[in-house]
C-alpha positions as CSV (number, residue, x, y, z in Angstrom):
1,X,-44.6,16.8,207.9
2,X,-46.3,18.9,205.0
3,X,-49.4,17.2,203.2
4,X,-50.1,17.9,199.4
5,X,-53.5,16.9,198.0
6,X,-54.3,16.6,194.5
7,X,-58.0,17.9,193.3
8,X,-59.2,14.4,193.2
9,X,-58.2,13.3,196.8
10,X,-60.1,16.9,197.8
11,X,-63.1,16.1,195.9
12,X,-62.8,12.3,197.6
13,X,-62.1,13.5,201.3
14,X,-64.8,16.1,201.2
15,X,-67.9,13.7,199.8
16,X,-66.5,10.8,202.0
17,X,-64.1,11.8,205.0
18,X,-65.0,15.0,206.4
19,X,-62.1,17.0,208.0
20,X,-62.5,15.0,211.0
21,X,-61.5,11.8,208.8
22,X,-58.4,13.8,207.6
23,X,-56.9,15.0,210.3
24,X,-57.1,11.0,211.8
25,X,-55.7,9.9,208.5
26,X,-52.6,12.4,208.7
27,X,-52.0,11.4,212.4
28,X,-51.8,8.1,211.2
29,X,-49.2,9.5,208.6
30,X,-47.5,11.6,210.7
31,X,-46.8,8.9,213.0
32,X,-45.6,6.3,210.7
33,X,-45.6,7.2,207.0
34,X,-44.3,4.3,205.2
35,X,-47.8,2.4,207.3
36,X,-48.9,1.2,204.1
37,X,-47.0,-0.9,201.3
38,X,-45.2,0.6,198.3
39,X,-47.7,-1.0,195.4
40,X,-45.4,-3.0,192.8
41,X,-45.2,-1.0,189.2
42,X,-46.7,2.8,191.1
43,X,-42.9,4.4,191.3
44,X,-43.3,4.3,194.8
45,X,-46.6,5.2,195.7
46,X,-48.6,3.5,198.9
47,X,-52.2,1.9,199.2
48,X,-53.4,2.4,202.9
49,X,-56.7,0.3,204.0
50,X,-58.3,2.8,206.3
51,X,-61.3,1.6,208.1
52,X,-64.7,3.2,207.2
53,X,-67.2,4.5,209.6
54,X,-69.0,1.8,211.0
55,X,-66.7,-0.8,209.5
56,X,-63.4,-2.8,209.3
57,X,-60.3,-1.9,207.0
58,X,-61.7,-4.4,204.5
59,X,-64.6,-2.9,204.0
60,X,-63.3,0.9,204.1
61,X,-61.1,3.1,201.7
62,X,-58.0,3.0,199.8
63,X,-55.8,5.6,200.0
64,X,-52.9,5.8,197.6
65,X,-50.1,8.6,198.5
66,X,-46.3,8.8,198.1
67,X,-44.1,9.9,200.8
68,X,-41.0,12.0,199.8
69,X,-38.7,11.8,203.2
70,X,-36.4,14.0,202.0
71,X,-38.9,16.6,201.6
72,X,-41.2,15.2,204.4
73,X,-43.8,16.1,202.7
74,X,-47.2,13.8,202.1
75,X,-48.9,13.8,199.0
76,X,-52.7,12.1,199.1
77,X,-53.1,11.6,195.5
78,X,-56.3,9.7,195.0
79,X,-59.2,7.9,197.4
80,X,-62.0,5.3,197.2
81,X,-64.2,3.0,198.1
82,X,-63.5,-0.8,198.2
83,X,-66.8,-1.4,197.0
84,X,-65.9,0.7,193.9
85,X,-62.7,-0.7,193.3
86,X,-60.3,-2.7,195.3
87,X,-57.0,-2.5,193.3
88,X,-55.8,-0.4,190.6
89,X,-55.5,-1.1,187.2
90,X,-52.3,-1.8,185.4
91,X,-53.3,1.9,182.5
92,X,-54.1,3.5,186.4
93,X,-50.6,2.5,187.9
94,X,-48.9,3.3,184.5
95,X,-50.5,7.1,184.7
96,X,-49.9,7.2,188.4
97,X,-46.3,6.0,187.7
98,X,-46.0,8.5,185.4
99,X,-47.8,11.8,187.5
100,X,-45.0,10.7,190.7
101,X,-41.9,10.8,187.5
102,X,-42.9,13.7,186.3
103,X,-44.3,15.9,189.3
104,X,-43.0,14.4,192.6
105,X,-39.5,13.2,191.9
């Protein structure tokens, strides 16, 4: 499987991650990519819980990607804490919506 990250999962991955944390979180991917569920209104995109350092899935990230299996490729489009934010917001999945239309379909 290919992985494609946008400029704003880099920036996220490389403050919080570390290439360690990647290469776990693309096994994880690798292994079973439809781990997390599609979010309702995203056009298909996926929120993973991934467990911080130190600390349990609740208190860790969110990852949101979208899976193409046609394409098997990965794309890790965005990253955060739970702390910052636990859900999206309805203007976030209406431009995320829009990015997967307009790029990844």
């Amino acid at each position: 499987m290919e992985f494609v990250e946008t400029s704003i999962f880099r920036q996220f991955f490389k403050g919080e991650l570390g290439e360690d944390g990647l290469r776990a979180l693309q096994s994880d991917l690798v292994d079973n990519p439809a781990l997390a569920p599609i979010m309702r209104g995203s056009g298909g995109a996926r929120k993973l819980r991934w467990a911080a350092r130190g600390s349990g899935k609740r208190g860790g990230y969110r990852i949101i990607y979208f899976y193409s299996p046609s394409e098997q490729r990965c794309y890790l489009l965005l990253g955060f804490r739970k702390g910052e934010q636990d859900n999206l917001t309805t203007e976030q999945l209406n431009t995320l919506r829009e990015y997967i239309k307009r790029h990844l379909l």
